[in-house]
RODO-2510 file (C-alpha; in nm, 4 decimals, decimal comma):
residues 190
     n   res          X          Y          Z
     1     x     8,6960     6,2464     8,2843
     2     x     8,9371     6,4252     8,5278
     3     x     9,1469     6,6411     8,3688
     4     x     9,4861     6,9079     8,5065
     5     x     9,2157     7,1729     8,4770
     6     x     8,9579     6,9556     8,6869
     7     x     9,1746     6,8430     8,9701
     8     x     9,0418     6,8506     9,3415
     9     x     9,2852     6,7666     9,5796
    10     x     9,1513     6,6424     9,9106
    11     x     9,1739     6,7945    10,2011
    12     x     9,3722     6,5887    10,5064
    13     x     9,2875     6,6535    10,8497
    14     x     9,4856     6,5530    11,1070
    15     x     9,2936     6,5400    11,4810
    16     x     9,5587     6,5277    11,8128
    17     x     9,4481     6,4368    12,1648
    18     x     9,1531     6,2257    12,2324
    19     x     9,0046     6,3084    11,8749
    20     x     9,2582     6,0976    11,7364
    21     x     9,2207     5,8044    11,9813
    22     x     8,8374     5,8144    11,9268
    23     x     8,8201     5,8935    11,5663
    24     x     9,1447     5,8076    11,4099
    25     x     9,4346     6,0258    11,3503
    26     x     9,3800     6,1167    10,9385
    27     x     9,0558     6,1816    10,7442
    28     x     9,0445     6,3423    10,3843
    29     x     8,7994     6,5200    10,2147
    30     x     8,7040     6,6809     9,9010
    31     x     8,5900     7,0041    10,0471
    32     x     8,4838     7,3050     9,8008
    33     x     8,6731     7,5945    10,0419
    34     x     8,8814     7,4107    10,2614
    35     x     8,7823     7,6357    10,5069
    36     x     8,8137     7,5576    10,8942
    37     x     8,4557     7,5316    10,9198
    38     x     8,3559     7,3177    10,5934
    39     x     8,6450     7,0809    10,7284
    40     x     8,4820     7,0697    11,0697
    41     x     8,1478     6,9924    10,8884
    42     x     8,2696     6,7487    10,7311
    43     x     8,3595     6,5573    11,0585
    44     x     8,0623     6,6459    11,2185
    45     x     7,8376     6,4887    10,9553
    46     x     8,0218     6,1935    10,8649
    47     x     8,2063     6,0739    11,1963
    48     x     7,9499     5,9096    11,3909
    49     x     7,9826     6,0864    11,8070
    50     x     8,1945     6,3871    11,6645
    51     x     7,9711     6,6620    11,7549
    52     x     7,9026     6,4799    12,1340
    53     x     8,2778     6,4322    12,1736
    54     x     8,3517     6,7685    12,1202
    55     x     8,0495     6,8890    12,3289
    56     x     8,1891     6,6556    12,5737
    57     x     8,5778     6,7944    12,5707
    58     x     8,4635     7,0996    12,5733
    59     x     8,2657     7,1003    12,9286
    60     x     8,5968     6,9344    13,0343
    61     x     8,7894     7,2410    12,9745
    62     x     8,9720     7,0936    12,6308
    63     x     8,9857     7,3584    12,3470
    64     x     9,1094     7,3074    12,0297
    65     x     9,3293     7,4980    11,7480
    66     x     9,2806     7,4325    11,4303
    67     x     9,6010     7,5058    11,1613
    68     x     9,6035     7,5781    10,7975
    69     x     9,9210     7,4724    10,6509
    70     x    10,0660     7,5058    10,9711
    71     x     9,9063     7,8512    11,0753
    72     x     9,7039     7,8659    11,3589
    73     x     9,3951     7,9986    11,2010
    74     x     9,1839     7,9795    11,4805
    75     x     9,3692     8,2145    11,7287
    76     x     9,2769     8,5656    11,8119
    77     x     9,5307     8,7516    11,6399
    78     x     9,5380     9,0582    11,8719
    79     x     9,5616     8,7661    12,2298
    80     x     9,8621     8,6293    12,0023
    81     x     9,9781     8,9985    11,9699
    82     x     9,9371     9,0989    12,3267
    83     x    10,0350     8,7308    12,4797
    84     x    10,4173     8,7970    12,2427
    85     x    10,4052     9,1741    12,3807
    86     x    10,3663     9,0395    12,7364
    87     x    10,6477     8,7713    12,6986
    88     x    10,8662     9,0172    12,5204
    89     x    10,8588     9,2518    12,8158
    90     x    10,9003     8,9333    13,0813
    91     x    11,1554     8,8284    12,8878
    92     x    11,3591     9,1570    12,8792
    93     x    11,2804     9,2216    13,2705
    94     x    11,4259     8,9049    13,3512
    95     x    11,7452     9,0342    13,1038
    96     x    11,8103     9,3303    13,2479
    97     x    11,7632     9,2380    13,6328
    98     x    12,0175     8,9531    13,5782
    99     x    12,2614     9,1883    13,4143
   100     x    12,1722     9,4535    13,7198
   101     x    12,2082     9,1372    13,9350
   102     x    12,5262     9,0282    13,8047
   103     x    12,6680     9,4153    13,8133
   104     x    12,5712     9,4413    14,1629
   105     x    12,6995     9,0567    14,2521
   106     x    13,0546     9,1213    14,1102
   107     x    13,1656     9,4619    14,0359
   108     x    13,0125     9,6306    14,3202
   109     x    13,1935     9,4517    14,6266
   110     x    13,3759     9,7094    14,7718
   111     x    13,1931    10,0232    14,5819
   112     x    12,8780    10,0807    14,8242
   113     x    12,7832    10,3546    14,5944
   114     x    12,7549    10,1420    14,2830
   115     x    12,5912     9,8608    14,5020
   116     x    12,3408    10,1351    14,6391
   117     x    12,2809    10,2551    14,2817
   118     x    12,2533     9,8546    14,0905
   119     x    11,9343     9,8283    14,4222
   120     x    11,7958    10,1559    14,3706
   121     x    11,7431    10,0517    13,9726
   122     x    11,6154     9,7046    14,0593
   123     x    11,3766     9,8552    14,2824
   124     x    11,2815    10,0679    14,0198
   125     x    11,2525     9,8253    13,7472
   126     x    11,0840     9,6144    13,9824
   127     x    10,7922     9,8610    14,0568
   128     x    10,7551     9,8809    13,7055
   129     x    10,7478     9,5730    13,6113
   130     x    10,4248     9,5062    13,9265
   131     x    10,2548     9,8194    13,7699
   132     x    10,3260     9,6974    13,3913
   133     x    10,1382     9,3263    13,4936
   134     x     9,8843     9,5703    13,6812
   135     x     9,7540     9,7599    13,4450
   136     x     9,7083     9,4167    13,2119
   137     x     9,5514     9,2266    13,5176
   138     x     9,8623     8,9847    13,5369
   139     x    10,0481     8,8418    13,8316
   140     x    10,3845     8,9259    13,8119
   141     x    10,5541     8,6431    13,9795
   142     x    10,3240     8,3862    13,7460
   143     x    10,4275     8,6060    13,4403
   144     x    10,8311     8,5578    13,5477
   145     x    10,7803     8,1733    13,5686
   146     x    10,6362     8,1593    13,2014
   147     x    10,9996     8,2671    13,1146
   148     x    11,1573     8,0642    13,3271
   149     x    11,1205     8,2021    13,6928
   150     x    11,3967     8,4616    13,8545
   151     x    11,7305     8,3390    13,8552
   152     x    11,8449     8,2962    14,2804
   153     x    12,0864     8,6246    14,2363
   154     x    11,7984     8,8399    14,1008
   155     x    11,6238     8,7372    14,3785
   156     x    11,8582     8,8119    14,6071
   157     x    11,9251     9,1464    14,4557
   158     x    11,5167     9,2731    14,4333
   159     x    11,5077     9,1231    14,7896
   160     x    11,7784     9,3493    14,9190
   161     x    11,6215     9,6639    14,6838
   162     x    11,5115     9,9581    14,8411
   163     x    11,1996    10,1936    14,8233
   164     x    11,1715    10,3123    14,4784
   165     x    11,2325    10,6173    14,3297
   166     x    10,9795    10,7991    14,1098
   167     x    11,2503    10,9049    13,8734
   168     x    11,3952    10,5718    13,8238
   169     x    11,0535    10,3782    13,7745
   170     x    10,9420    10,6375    13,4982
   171     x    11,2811    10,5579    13,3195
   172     x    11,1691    10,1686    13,3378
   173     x    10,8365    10,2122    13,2517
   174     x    10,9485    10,3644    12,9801
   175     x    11,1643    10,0988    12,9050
   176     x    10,8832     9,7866    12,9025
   177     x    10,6485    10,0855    12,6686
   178     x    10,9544    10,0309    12,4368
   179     x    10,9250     9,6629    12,4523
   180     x    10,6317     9,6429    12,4034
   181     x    10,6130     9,7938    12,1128
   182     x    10,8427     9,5529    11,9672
   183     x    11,1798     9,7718    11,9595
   184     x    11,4764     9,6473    12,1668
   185     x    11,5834     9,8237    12,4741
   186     x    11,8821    10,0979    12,3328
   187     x    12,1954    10,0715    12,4018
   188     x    12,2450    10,2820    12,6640
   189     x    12,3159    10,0802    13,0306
   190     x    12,2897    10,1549    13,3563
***
């Protein structure tokens, strides 16, 4: 007799991708843990071809994740902490050249000082941002398109940059070290 102080739920697992067209999409189970790897014995030694189609994905290139109520518990947790740091710092280069972009685009016409100034920092920033991917063995211009690519006037306006100055490119490495440390850029602007 089953009783309150008895009861097992079973464990559903939901496959994706060509696991669920081979094997069906739901299976449950009345696992002891419900750990990720009991649950992936469990398919292994009662779907008939599990083991061979994973073998098989596998030398195709296909990786899976596997989630725990809806955690990702098969990650890396310090790639998922550098892969946010890296975005986070993309993300706030992209930020801050469009606002330097926009500066120099519309408030500069006429003030060749302030236009010479708005290149000199994108220059800067830009320097930074090659030796920031650099010293993580990234490509800058594949990092920018993972947030959405350069907009055309930052393009323009790092185009147009000059030579860098030291001074300056400390200031934005600086900058990204702040980012990446998770704190927000202060308020100060250029």
């Amino acid at each position: 007799m089953t009783t309150a102080a008895h009861y097992t739920p079973a464990t559903i697992i939901k496959l994706s991708g060509p696991l669920a067209r081979l094997f069906g999409r739901e299976h449950r189970y009345f696992l002891d843990r419900g750990t990720a790897e009991e649950a992936f014995s469990a398919l292994r030694n009662t779907l008939d071809g599990f083991r061979e189609a994973i073998a098989a994905l596998e030398r195709r290139g296909l990786v899976y994740a596997v989630f725990r109520n809806r955690q990702n518990v098969s990650a890396d947790p310090e790639y998922l902490d550098l892969s946010r740091m890296v975005l986070r710092v993309a993300i706030q280069y992209e930020l801050e050249l469009r606002g330097l972009a926009l500066s120099w685009h519309h408030m500069c016409a006429g003030n060749p000082e302030a236009a010479q100034q708005v290149r000199a920092e994108a220059a800067a920033a830009a320097r930074a941002w090659a030796d920031f991917c650099a010293g993580l063995g990234l490509q800058p211009a594949e990092l920018i398109l993972a947030v959405g690519g350069h907009h055309p006037v930052v393009i323009d306006l790092v185009r147009w940059a000059p030579a860098p100055e030291p001074a300056l490119v400390e200031k934005w490495r600086g900058l990204f070290e702040t980012a990446a440390c998770g704190e927000m850029f202060g308020e100060a602007r250029h």
